[in-house]
C-alpha positions, -999 to +999 in steps of 0.1 A: +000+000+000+021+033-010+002+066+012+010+097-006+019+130+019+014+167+006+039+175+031+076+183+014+109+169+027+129+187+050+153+199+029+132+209-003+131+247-012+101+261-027+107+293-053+082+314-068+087+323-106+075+361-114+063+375-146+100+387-150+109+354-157+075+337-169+091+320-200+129+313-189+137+279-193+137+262-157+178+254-158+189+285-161+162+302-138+180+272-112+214+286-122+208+320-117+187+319-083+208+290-070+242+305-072+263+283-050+246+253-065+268+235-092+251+234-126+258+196-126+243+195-096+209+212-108+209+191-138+210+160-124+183+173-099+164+179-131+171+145-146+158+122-118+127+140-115+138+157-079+130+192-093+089+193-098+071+224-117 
């Protein structure tokens, strides 16, 4: 039986996307509000589905 939360892990950040950037595409809005975050990093995140939209 799999019980699905709505509550977020611990360590997940939620951003907010304004009309500034309504259109960017979502790796380099990542890159530019995650600056200490390697890009391989934010990729990957992006690959196994860890980012959501």
């Amino acid at each position: 039986m799999t019980i699905l939360s709505d509550k977020k892990p611990e360590n997940a950040r939620e951003l907010h996307v304004s009309d500034l950037h309504d259109g960017q595409r979502i790796d380099n809005f990542l890159i530019a509000q995650l600056k200490n975050v390697p890009r391989s990093h934010i990729y990957r995140l992006l690959r196994t589905g860890q980012i959501r939209v």
